[in-house]
N, C-alpha and C positions, 0 to 999 in steps of 0.2 A: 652843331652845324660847322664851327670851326676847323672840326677834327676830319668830317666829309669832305670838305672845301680843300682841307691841306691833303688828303687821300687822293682828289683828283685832280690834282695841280701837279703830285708828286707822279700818279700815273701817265698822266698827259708828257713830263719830262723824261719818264725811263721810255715811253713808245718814240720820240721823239730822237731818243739818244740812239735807238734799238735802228731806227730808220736808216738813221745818218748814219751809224755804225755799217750795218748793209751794204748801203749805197756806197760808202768807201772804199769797201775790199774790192769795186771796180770788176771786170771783167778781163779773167786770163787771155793772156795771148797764145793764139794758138801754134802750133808748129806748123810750119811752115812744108816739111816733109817729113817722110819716115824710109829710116835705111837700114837695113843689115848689111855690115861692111868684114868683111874677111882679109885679113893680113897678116904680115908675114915676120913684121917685128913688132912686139911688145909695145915699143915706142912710140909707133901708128896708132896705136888706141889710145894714148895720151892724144897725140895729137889730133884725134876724133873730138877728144872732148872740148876741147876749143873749137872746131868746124861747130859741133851741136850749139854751144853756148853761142858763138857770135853770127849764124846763118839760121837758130832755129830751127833746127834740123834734128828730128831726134835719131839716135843713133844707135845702134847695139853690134856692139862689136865682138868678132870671130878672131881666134888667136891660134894661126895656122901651124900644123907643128908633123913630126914623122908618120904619125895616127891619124892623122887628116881623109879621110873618104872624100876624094871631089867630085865623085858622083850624086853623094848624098848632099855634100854643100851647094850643090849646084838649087835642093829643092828647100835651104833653108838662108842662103844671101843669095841677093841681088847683086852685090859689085866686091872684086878684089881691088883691094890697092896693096902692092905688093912691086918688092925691089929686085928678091930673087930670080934669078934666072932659071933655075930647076924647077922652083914653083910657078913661075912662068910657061913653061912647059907642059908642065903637069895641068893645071887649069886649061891652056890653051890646046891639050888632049882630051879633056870631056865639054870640049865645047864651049869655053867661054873668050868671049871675044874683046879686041880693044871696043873700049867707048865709041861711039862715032861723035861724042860732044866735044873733040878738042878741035880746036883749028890749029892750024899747021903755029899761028902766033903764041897760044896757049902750048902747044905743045913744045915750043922752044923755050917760054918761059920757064915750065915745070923741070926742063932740064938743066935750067940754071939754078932754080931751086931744092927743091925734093928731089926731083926726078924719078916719081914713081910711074909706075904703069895701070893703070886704070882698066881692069878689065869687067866684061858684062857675064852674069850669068845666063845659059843659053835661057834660061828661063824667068827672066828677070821681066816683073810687072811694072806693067804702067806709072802705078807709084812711084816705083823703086826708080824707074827711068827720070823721071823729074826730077827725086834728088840728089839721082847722079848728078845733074847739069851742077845743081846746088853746089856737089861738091866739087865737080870739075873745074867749075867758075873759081866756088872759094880757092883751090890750091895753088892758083895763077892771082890772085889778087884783085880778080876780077867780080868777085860776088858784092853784090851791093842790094839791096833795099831798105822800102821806108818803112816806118813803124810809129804808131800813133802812143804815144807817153802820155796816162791822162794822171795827172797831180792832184791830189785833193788837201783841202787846206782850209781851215775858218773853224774849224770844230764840229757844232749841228749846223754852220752857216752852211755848210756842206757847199764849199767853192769847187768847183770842180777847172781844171786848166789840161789841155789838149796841146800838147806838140809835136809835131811830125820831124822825127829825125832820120838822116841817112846811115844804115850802120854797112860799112862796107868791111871786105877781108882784110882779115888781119893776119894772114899765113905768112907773107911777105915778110913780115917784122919777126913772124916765129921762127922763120927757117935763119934769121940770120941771131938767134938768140943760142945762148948756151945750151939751155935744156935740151933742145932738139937737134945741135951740133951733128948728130950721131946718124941722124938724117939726109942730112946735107948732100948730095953730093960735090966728093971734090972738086 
């Protein structure tokens, strides 16, 4: 009877442990957007991976180069962000247009900053439009939302703690950092 007794005492502790195990791994947070971003320096996808990491944005980025078809990119991104002026051309030749999400404010900031040009593919979705703003917003420093942190803590007490934090852009601090120096404009 002993042996029964301690059989489901022990079971009762691994379902127990299995629960609260569960219950901890919480629920991912989802993104926020999705973008195919096309540019023109190397550097820009570096500095993609920070827009994704701190706006939730997920991101998959194009590395524009001599072999570039922008008829064909036009039907696989949604947004250039791109410095060159040839490549400027060249996009704004099959049809891709400036954003319409800068205000004249944003658009002076970004020229103190990065100073890239944000342009639309002509066929650029719905999606893809939202996280342009994302990314519009984040390059001027102006992207900001909350986001719900839940903690878990106590073991099987299984505490659980909920905190709403503000995570705003962080572009501003990158454009003035070494690594992206190279972005800058003078």
């Amino acid at each position: 009877m002993k042996k029964l007794t301690a059989f489901f005492l022990i079971f009762i502790l691994l379902f127990t442990a299995a629960a609260c195990a569960r219950s901890a791994s919480g629920t991912a947070q989802t993104a926020r957007g999705e973008l195919r971003i096309a540019y023109d320096n190397a550097l820009t996808g570096e500095l993609m991976t920070y827009f994704q990491a701190n706006q939730a944005c997920t991101v998959t980025g194009v590395l524009l180069d001599a072999e570039t078809d922008y008829e064909i990119l036009a039907e696989t991104a949604g947004v250039a962000l791109v410095k060159d002026e040839a490549v400027i051309g060249a996009l704004e030749a099959a049809g891709w247009t400036e954003t319409e999400y800068w205000t004249d404010a944003q658009k002076k900031t970004n020229d103190g900053l990065f100073g890239f040009t944000v342009l639309n593919s002509p066929k650029i979705t719905e999606t893809a439009k939202t996280a342009s703003k994302l990314l519009t917003d984040w390059l001027v420093g102006d992207g900001t939302y909350e986001r719900t942190i839940t903690t878990v803590s106590g073991g099987c007490g299984c505490s659980r703690t909920e905190t709403k934090v503000t995570i705003k852009s962080d572009a501003p601090e990158l454009a003035k950092s070494e690594q992206f120096k190279a972005l800058v404009n003078p």
